[in-house]
C-alpha positions in Angstrom: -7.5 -25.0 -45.0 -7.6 -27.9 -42.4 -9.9 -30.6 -43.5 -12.3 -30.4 -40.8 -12.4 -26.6 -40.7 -16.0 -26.5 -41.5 -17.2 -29.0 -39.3 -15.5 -27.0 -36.2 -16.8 -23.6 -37.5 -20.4 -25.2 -37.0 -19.4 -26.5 -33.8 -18.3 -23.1 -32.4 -21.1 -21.6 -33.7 -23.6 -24.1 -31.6 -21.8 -23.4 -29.1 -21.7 -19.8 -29.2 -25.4 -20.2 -30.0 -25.9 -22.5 -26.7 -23.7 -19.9 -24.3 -25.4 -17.4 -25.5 -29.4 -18.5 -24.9 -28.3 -20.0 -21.6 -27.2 -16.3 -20.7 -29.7 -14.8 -21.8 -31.9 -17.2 -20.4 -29.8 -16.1 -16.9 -30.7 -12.6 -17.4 -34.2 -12.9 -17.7 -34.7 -15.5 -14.5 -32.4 -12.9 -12.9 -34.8 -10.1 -13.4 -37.9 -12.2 -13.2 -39.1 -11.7 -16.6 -41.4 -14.3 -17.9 -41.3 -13.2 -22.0 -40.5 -15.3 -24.4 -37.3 -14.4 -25.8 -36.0 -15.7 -29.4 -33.1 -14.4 -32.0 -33.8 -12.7 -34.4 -32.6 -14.8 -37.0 -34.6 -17.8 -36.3 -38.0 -15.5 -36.2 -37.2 -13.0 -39.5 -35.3 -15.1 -41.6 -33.5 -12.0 -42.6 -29.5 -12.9 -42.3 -29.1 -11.8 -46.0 -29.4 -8.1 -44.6 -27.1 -6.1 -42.6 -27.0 -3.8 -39.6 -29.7 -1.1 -40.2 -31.1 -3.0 -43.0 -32.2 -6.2 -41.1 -33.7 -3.8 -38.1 -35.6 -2.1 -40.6 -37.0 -5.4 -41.6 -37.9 -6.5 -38.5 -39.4 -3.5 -37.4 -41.6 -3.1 -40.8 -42.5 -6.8 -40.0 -43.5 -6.2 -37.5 -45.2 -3.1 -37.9 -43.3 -0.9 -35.5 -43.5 2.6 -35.1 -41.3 3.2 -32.8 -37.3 1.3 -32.8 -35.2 1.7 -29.4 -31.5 0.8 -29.2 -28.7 1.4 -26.8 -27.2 4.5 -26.2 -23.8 3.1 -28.8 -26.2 2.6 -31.5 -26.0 6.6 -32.5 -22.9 5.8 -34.1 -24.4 3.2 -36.6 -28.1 4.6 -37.1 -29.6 8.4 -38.1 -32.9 8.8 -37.2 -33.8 10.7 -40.5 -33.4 7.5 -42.0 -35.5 5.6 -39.9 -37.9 8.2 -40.3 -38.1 7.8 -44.4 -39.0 4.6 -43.5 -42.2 6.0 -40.7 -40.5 4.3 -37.4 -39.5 6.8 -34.6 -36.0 6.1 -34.1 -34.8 6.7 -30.0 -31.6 5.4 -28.1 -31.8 4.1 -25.0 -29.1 6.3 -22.0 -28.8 5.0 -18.6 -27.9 6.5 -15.8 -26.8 4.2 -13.1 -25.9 5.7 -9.9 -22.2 5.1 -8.6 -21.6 1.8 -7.4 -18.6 -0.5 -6.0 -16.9 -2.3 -9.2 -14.8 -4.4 -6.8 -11.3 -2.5 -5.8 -11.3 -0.3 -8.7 -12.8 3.0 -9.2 -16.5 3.4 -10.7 -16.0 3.4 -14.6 -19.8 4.5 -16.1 -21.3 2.6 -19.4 -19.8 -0.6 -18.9 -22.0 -3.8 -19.8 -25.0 -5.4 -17.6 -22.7 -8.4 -17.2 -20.7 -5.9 -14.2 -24.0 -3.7 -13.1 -24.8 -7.7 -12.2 -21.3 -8.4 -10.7 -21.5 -6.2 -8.4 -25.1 -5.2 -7.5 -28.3 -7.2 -5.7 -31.1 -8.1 -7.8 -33.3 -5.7 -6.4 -30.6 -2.9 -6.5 -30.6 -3.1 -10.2 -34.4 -3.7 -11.1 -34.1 -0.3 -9.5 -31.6 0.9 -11.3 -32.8 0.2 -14.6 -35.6 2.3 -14.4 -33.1 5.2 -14.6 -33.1 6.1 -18.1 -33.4 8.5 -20.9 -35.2 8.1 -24.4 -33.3 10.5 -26.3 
């Protein structure tokens, strides 16, 4: 192993860290949304647990009832389980109406990186109130 390995692990991860507040911090100026916004990890002090474990503690922290995750999240939770542990347990299923994704033809579920490509602000403040709960 290189000799300075870990010193440019931390430095990717900064800047991973960095790239990704700044985008997030896009998004929300983008949508006009004045919350506060945080990771997780900084807030629950939790990164000892993994996938449905560390949402279950942050959602017993914080005393949810009620968990909502995207629609690709069926694949890694089961609402029974969530349930054993008293928090409703719903996913999250857009449904964005056709639009232009540049020369190519429409391709549904991709991320809110392209629904921003390619659509107007108020186009897609629209659009995502088009949704299901299921």
């Amino acid at each position: 192993m290189p000799k300075n390995r870990r010193n440019t692990e931390g430095v990717n991860r900064k800047i991973s860290s960095r790239c990704c507040r700044r985008e997030h911090q896009f998004c929300f100026r983008f949508y006009r949304d004045r919350k506060n916004r945080a990771f997780s990890s900084h807030i629950y002090d939790n990164t000892h647990l993994k996938s449905v474990d560390r949402v279950l503690d942050m959602c017993q922290k914080e005393r949810a009832t009620t968990y909502i995750n995207a629609i690709g999240g069926q694949e890694l939770y089961d609402k029974n389980h969530f349930k054993t542990h008293d928090i409703d347990l719903f996913f999250l299923k857009t449904h964005f109406t056709p639009y232009l994704q540049g020369k190519n033809e429409f391709i549904a579920g991709l991320s809110i990186i392209d629904v921003m490509m390619f659509n107007a602000p108020e186009n897609i403040r629209e659009m995502l109130k088009n949704y299901q709960l299921i």
